[in-house]
N, C-alpha and C positions, 0 to 999 in steps of 0.2 A: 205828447206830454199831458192835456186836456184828460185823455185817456186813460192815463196813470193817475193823475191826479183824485179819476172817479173812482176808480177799483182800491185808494188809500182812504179816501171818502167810506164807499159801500164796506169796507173794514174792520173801518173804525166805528160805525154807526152799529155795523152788526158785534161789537164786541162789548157796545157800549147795554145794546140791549139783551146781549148772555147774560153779561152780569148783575143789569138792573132788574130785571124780574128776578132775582133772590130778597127785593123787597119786600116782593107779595105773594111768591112764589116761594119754596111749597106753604102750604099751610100749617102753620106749625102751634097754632091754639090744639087743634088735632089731637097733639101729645099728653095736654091734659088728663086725655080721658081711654084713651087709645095706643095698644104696645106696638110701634115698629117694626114690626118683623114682616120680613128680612127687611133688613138694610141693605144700604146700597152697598157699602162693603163686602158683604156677605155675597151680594151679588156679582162682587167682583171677581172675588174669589171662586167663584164657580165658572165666569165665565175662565178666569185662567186658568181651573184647572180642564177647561173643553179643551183650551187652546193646549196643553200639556198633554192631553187620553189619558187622564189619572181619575180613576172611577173613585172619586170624593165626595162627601157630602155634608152640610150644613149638622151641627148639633148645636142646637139650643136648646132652652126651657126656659120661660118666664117665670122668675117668683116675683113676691113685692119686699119693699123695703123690710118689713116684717120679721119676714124669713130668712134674711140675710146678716151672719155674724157683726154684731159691732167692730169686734176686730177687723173683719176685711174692709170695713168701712173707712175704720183710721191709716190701718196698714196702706191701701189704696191712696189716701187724701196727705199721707206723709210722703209717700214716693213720687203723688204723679203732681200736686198742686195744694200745697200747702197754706196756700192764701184764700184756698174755695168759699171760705164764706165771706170774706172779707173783699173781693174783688165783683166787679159789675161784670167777670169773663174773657178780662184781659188783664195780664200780669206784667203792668209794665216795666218794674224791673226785670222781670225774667223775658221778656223782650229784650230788654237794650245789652242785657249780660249772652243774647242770643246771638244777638245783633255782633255783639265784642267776639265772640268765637268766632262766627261765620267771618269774619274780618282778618281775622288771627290765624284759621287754620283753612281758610278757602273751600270751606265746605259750609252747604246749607243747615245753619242748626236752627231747632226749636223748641219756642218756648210756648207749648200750647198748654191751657189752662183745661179742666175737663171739660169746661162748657167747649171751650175751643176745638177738643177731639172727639166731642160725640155729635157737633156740627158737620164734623167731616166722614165722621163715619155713618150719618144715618143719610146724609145727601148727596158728597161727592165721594171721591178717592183719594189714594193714598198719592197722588201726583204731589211733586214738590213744586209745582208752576205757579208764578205768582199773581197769575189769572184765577186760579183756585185760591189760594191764600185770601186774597180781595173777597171773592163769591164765602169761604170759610167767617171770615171775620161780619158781615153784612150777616148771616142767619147766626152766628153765638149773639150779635146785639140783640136779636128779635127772640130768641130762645131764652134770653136772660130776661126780658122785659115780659115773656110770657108765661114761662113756666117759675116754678117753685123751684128755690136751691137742692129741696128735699127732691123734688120728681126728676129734676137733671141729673143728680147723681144717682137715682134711682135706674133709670133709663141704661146709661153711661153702666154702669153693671152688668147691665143684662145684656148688652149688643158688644162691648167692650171682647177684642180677640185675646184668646188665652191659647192659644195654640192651634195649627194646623187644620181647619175645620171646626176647634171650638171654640166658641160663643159665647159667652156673658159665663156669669160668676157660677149660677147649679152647674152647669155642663164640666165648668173647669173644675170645680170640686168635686164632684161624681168623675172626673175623668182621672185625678191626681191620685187623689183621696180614698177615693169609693166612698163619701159621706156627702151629707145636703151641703147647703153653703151656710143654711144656720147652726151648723154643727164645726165650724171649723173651728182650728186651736188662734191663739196670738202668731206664733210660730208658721204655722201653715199657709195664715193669711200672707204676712211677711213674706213667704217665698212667691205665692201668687204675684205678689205687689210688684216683686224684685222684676219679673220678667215682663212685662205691662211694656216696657220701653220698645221691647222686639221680641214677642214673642213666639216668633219662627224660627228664630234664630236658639231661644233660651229656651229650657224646659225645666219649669217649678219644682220638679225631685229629681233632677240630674245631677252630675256632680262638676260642672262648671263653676270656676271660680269666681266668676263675676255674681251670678248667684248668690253663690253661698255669702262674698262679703257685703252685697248691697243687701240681702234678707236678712243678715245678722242685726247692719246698722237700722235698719228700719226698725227690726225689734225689738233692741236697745233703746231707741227713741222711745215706743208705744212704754216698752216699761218705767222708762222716765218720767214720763206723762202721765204714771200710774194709770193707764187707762185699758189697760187686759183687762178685761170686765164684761159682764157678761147686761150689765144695767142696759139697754138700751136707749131707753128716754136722755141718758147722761149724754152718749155718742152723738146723738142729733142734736141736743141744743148748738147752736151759735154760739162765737164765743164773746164772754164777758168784757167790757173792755179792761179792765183793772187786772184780767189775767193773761193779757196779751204783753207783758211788759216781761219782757229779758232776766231773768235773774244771774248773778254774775257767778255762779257756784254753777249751774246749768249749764251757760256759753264754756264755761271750762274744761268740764268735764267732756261734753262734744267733741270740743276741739283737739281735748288729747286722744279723743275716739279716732275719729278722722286723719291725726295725724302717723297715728303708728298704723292703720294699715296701709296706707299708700294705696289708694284701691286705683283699678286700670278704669282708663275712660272708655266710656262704653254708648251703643248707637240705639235712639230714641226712637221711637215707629215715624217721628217725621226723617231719620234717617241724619240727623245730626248727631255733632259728639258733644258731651256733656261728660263733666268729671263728676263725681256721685259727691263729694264735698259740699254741692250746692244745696245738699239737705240739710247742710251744718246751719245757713243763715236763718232758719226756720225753726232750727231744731228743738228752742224751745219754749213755742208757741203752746198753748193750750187750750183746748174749744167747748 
């Protein structure tokens, strides 16, 4: 019994100290100045494709915020975390409404904010274990406390999967497209955006129907928000707070959006379901 009692001990000590070296572990001031590549997801993926014999390989390319469409910036920030300038990296309603799925339909859903999935894809994996979740949320606190809103999302583009071996945002729009990524349309972004949730499963110019209706609605939002636009400096401000306020001609209009296509629910890269309606409560926010 003694016996037992040491090996639940040695355990727990050893599990306690996995997870507390993500305090000071990795070093993530680093990111300031210096691009990730590869990541550990990228490395995942290579290691499964050894374990597969699928002669595959990484495509990336780093650009900087610069050279990256406004549109894919909004299109991105509309589909995946609509609250990104306004949250410290945790979306606690989009939590607790994760929380209510997973409860609802007994599958793991999530609600990770960007900071929350470029934590997980430059450090751990796609595991849904809640060992990893804990080690996930400890490095999005230190990533938001260290880096700029602008370099997060900066980052988050570039390592972000868009497909089967590709990588951040050049690669997916040289791969879709055949153009840079500061050359995409409003529309193109959109489709990009649409598949972000799973994209191994989804592919940006296929003709899946999940696609096409969540890249419509994204679209429709961007041109709401009158913000197809090619101004940059407009894209990256923060929003105002007098323009965060609902207007009721707005929520209307969404809602009869939302309600006639009935769109199917669909599976997020943490591998949860999400109804695509949840972009409704957002929908008409302005930054």
């Amino acid at each position: 019994m003694q016996k037992l009692k040491f090996i639940f001990l040695l355990l727990f000590i050893s599990g306690v100290l996995d997870i507390g070296r993500y305090l000071i572990y990795p070093n993530v001031s680093e990111l300031r100045n210096s691009n990730p590549i590869p990541s550990a997801f990228m490395k995942y993926r290579e290691e499964e494709w050894a374990e597969e014999n699928r002669e595959m390989s990484i495509t990336q390319k780093w650009v900087p915020m610069s050279q990256i469409s406004p549109n894919v910036i909004k299109a991105v920030l509309i589909g995946e975390d609509d609250k990104f300038w306004k949250h410290d990296g945790f979306d606690v309603q989009g939590m607790e409404q994760a929380l209510e799925r997973t409860l609802k339909k007994g599958k793991m859903a999530g609600g990770s904010t960007i900071s929350q999935q470029l934590s997980k894809n430059l450090y751990l994996s796609p595991s849904k274990n809640p060992v990893r979740k804990i080690k996930e949320a400890i490095l999005t606190w230190r990533i938001e406390k260290t880096l700029s809103k602008r370099r997060i999302l900066e980052i988050y583009l570039n390592v972000a999967e868009w497909g089967d071996g590709i990588f951040g945002i050049e690669a997916a729009a040289r791969h879709y497209y055949h153009k840079s990524a500061k050359n995409l349309t409003g529309l193109e972004a959109a489709h990009l955006a649409a598949v972000l949730p799973n994209p191994i499963r989804f592919n940006a110019t296929g003709n899946q129907k999940y696609v096409k209706n969540r890249s419509r609605i994204i679209y429709k939002i961007m041109k709401r928000r009158g913000i197809v636009i090619p101004q940059f400096q407009e894209v990256m401000a923060p929003p105002k707070k007098e323009d965060n306020m609902p207007s009721a001609d707005d929520n209307q209009s969404v809602n009869d959006l939302f309600n006639a296509t009935q769109l199917p629910q669909s599976t997020n890269e943490e591998g949860s379901i999400t109804n695509d309606a949840s972009l409704e409560q957002n929908s008409s926010l302005t930054f």
